[in-house]
PQR file with spaces between the fields and no chain letter, atoms N, CA, C, O and H, PARSE charges and radii, in Angstrom:
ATOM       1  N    UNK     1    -175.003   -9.215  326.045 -0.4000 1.5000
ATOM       2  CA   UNK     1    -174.692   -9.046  324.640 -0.0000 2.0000
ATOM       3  C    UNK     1    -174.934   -7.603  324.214  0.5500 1.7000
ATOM       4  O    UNK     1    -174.083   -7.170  323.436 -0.5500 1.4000
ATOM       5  N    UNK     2    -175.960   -6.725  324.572 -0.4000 1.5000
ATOM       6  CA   UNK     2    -176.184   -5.243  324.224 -0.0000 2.0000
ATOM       7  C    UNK     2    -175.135   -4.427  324.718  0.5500 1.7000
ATOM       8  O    UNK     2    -174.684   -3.427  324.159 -0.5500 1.4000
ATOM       9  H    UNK     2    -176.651   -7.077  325.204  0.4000 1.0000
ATOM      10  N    UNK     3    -174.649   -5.080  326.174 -0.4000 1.5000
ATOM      11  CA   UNK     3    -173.579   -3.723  326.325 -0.0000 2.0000
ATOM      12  C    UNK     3    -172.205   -4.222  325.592  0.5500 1.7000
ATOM      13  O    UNK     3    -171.592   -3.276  325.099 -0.5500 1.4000
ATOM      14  H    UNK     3    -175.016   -5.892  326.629  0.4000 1.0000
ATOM      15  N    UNK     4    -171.594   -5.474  325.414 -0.4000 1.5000
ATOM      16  CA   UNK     4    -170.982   -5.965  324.176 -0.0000 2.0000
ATOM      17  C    UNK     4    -171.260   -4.793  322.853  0.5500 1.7000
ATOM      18  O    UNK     4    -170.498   -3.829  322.933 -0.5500 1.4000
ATOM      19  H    UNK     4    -172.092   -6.243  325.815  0.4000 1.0000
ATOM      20  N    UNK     5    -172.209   -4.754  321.702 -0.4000 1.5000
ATOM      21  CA   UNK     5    -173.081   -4.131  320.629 -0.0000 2.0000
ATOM      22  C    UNK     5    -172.699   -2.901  320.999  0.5500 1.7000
ATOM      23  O    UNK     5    -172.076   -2.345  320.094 -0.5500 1.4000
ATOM      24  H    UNK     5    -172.828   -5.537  321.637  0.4000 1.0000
ATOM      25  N    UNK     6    -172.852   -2.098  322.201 -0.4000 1.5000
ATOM      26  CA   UNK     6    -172.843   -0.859  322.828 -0.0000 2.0000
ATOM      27  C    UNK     6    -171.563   -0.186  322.907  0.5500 1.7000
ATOM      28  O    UNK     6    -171.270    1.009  322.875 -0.5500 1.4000
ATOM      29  H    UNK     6    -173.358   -2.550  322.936  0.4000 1.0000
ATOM      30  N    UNK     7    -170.659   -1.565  323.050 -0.4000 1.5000
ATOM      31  CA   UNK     7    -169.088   -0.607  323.440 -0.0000 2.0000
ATOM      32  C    UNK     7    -168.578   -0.734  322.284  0.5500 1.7000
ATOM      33  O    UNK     7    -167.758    0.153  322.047 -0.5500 1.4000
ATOM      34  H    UNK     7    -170.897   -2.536  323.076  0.4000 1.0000
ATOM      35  N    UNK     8    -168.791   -1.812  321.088 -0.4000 1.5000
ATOM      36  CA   UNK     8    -168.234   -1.348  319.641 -0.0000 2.0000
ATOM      37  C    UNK     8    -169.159   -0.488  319.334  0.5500 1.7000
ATOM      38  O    UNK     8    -168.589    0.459  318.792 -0.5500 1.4000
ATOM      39  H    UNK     8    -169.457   -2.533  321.280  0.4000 1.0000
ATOM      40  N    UNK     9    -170.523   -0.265  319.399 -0.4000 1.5000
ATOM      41  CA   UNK     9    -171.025    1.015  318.690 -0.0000 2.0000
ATOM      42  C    UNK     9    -170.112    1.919  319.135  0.5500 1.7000
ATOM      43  O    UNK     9    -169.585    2.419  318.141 -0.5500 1.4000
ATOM      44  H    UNK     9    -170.987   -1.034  319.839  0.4000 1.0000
ATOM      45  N    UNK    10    -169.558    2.484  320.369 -0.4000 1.5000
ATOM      46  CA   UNK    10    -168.854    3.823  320.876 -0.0000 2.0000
ATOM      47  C    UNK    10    -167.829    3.677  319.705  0.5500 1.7000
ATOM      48  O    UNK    10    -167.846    4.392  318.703 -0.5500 1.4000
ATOM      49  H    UNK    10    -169.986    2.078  321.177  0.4000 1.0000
ATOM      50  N    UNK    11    -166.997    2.742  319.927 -0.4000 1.5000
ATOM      51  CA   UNK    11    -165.762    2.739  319.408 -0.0000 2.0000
ATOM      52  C    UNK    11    -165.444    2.928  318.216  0.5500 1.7000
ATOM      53  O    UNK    11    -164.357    3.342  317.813 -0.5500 1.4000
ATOM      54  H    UNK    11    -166.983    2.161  320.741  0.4000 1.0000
ATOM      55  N    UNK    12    -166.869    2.481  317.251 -0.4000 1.5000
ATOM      56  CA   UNK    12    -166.608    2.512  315.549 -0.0000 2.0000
ATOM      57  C    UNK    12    -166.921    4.260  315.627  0.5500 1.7000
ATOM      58  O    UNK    12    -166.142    4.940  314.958 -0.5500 1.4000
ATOM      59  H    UNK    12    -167.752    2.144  317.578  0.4000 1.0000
ATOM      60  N    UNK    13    -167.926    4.949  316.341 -0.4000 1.5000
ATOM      61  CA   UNK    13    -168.128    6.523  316.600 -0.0000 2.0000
ATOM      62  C    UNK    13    -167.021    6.785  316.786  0.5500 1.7000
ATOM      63  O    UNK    13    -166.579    7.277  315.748 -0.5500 1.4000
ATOM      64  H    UNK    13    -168.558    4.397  316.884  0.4000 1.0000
ATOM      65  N    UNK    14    -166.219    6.739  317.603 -0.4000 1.5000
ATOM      66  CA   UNK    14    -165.032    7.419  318.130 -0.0000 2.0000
ATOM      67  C    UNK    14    -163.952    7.028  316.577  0.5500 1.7000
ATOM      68  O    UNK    14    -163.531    7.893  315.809 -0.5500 1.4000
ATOM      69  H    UNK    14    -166.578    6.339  318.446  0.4000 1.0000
ATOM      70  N    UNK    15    -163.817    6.213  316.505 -0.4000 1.5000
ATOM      71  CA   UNK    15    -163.058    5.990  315.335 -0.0000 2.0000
ATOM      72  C    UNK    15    -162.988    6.677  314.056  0.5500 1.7000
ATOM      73  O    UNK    15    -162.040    7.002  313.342 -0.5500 1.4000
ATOM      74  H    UNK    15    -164.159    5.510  317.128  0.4000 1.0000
ATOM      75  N    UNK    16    -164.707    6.858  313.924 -0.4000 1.5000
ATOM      76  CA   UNK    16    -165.234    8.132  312.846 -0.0000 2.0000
ATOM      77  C    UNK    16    -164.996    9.003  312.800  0.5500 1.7000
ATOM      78  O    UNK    16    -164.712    9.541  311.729 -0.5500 1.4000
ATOM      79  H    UNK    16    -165.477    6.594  314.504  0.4000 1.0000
ATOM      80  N    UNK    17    -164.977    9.960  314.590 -0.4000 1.5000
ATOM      81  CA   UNK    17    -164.481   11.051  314.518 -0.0000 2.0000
ATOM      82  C    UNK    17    -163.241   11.487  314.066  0.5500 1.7000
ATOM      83  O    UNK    17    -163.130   12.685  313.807 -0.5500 1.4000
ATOM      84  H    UNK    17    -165.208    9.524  315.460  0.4000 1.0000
ATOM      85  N    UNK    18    -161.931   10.476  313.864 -0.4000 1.5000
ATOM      86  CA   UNK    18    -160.930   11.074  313.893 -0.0000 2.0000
ATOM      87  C    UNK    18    -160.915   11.016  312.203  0.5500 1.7000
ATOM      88  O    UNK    18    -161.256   10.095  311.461 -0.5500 1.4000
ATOM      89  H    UNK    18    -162.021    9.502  314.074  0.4000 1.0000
ATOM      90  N    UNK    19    -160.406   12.313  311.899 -0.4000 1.5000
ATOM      91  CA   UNK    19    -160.479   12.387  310.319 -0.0000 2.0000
ATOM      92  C    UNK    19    -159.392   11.926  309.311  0.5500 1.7000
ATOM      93  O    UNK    19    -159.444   11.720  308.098 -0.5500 1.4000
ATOM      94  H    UNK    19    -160.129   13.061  312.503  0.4000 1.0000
ATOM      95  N    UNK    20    -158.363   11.830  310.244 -0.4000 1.5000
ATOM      96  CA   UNK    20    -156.723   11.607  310.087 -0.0000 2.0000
ATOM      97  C    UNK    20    -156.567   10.145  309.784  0.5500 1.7000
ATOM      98  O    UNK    20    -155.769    9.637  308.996 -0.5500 1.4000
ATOM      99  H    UNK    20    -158.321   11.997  311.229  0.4000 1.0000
ATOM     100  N    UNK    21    -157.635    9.438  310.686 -0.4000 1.5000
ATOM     101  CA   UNK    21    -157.582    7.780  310.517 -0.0000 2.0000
ATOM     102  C    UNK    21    -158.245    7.426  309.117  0.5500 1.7000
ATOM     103  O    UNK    21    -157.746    6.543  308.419 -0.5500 1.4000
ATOM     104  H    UNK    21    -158.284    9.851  311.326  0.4000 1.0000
ATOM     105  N    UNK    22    -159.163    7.992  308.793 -0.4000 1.5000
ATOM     106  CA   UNK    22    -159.849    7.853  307.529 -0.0000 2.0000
ATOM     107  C    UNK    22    -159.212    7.539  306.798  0.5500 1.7000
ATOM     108  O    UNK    22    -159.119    6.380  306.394 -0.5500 1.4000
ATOM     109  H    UNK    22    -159.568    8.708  309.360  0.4000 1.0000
ATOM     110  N    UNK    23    -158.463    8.673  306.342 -0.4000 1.5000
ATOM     111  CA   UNK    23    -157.976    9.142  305.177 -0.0000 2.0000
ATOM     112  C    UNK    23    -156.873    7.719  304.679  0.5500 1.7000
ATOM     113  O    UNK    23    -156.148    7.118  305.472 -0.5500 1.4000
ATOM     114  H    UNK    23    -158.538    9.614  306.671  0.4000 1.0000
ATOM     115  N    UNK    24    -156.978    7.454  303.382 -0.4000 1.5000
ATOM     116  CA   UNK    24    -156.111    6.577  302.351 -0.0000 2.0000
ATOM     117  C    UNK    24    -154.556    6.700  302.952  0.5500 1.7000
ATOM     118  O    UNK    24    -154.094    7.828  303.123 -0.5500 1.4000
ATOM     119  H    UNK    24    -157.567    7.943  302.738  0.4000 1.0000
ATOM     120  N    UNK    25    -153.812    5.599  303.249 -0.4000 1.5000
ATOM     121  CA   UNK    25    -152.552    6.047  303.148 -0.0000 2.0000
ATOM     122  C    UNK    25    -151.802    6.083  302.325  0.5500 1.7000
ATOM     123  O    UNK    25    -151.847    5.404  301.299 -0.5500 1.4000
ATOM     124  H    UNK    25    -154.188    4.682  303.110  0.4000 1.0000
ATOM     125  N    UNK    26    -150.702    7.139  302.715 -0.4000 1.5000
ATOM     126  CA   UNK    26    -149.431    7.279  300.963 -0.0000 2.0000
ATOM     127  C    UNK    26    -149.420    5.987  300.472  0.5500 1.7000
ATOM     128  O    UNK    26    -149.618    5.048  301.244 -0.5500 1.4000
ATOM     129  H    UNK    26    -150.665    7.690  303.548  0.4000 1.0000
ATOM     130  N    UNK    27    -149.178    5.773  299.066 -0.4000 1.5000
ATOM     131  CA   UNK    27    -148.654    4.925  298.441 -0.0000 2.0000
ATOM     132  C    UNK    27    -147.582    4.351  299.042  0.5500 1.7000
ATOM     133  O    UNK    27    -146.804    4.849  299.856 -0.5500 1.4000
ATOM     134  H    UNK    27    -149.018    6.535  298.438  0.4000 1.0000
ATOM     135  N    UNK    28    -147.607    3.214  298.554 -0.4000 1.5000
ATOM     136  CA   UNK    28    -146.411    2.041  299.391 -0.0000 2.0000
ATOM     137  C    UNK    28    -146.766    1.668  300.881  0.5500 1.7000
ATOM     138  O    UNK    28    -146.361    0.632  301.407 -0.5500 1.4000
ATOM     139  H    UNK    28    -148.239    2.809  297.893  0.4000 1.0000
ATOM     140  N    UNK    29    -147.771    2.852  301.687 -0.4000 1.5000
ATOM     141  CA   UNK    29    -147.433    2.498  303.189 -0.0000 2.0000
ATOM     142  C    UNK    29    -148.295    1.034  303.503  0.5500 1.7000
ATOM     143  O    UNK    29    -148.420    0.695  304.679 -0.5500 1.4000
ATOM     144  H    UNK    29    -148.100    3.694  301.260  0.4000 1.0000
ATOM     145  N    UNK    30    -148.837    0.249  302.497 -0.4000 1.5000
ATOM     146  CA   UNK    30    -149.449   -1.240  302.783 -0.0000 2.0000
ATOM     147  C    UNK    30    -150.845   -0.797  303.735  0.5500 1.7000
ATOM     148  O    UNK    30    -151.719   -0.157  303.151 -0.5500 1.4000
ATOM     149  H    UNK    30    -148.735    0.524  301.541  0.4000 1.0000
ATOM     150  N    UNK    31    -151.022   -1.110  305.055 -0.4000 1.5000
ATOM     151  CA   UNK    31    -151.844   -0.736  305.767 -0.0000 2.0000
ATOM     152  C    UNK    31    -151.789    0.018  306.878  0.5500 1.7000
ATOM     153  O    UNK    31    -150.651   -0.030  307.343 -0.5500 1.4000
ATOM     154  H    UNK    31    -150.312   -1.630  305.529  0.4000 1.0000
ATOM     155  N    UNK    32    -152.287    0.482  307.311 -0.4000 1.5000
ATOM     156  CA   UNK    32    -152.102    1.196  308.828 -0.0000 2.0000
ATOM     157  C    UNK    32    -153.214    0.864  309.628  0.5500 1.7000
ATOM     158  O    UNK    32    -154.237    0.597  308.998 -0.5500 1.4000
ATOM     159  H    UNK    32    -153.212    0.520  306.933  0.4000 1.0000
ATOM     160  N    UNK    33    -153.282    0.806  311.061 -0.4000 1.5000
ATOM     161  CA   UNK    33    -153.804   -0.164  312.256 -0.0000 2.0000
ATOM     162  C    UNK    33    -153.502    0.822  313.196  0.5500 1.7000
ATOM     163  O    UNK    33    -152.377    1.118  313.597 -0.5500 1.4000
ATOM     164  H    UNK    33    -152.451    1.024  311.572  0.4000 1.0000
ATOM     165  N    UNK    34    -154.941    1.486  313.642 -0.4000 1.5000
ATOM     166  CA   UNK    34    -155.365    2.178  314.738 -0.0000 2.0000
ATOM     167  C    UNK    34    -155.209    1.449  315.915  0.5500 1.7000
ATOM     168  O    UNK    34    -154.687    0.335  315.959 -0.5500 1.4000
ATOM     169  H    UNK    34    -155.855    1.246  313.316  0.4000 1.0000
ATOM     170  N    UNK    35    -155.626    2.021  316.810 -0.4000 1.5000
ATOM     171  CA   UNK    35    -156.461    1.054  318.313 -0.0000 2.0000
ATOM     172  C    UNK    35    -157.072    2.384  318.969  0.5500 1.7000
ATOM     173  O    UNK    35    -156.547    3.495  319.043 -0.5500 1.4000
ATOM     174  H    UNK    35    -156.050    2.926  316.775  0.4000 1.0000
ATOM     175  N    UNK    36    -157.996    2.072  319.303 -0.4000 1.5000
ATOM     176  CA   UNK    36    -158.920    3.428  319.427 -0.0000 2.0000
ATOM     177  C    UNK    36    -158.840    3.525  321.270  0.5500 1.7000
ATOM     178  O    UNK    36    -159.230    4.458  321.972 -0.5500 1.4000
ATOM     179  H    UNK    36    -158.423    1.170  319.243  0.4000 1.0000
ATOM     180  N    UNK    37    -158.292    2.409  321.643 -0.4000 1.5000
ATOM     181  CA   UNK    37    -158.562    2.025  323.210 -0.0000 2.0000
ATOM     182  C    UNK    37    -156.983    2.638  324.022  0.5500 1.7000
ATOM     183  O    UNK    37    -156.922    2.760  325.245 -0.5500 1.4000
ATOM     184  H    UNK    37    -157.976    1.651  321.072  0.4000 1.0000
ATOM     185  N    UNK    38    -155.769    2.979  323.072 -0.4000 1.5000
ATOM     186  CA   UNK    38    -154.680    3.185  323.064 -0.0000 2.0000
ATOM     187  C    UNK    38    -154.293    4.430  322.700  0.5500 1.7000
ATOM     188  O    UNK    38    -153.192    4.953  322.870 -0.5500 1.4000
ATOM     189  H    UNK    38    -155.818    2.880  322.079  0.4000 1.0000
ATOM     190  N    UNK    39    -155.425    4.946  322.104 -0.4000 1.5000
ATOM     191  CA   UNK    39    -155.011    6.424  321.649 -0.0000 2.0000
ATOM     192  C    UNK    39    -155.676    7.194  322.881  0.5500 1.7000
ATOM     193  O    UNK    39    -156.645    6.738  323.488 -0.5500 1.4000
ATOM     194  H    UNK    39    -156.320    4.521  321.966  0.4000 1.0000
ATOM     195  N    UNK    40    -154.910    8.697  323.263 -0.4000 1.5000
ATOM     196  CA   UNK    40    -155.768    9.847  323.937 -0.0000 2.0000
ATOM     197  C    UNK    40    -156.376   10.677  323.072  0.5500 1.7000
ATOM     198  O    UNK    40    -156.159   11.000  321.904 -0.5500 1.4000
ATOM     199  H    UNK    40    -154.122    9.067  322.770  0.4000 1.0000
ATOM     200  N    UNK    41    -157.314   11.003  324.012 -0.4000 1.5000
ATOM     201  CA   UNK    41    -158.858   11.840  323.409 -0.0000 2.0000
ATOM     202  C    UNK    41    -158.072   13.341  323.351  0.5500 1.7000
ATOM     203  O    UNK    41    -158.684   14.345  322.985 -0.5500 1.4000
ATOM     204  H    UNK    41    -157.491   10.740  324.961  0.4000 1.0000
C-alpha cells in the first residue's frame, strides 16, 4: 500500500510542476484531462 501512496505522491508532484496544466481553461473549453503517465518530461 506505501509504494501504491508513493507513486500518486510522484504523480500529483509531477503534475504540479507543469504550470500550463494548472492554469483555468478558456471559456467554453468545459474541461481538460491530463495523463501525466502519457506525457514526455
Amino acid at each position: 500500500m506505501r509504494e501504491h501512496w508513493a507513486s500518486g505522491h510522484e504523480d500529483t508532484k509531477r503534475s504540479l510542476k507543469r504550470r500550463d496544466w494548472i492554469k483555468m481553461p478558456e471559456n467554453g473549453m468545459g474541461i481538460v484531462i491530463h495523463d501525466v503517465h502519457r506525457e514526455s518530461e
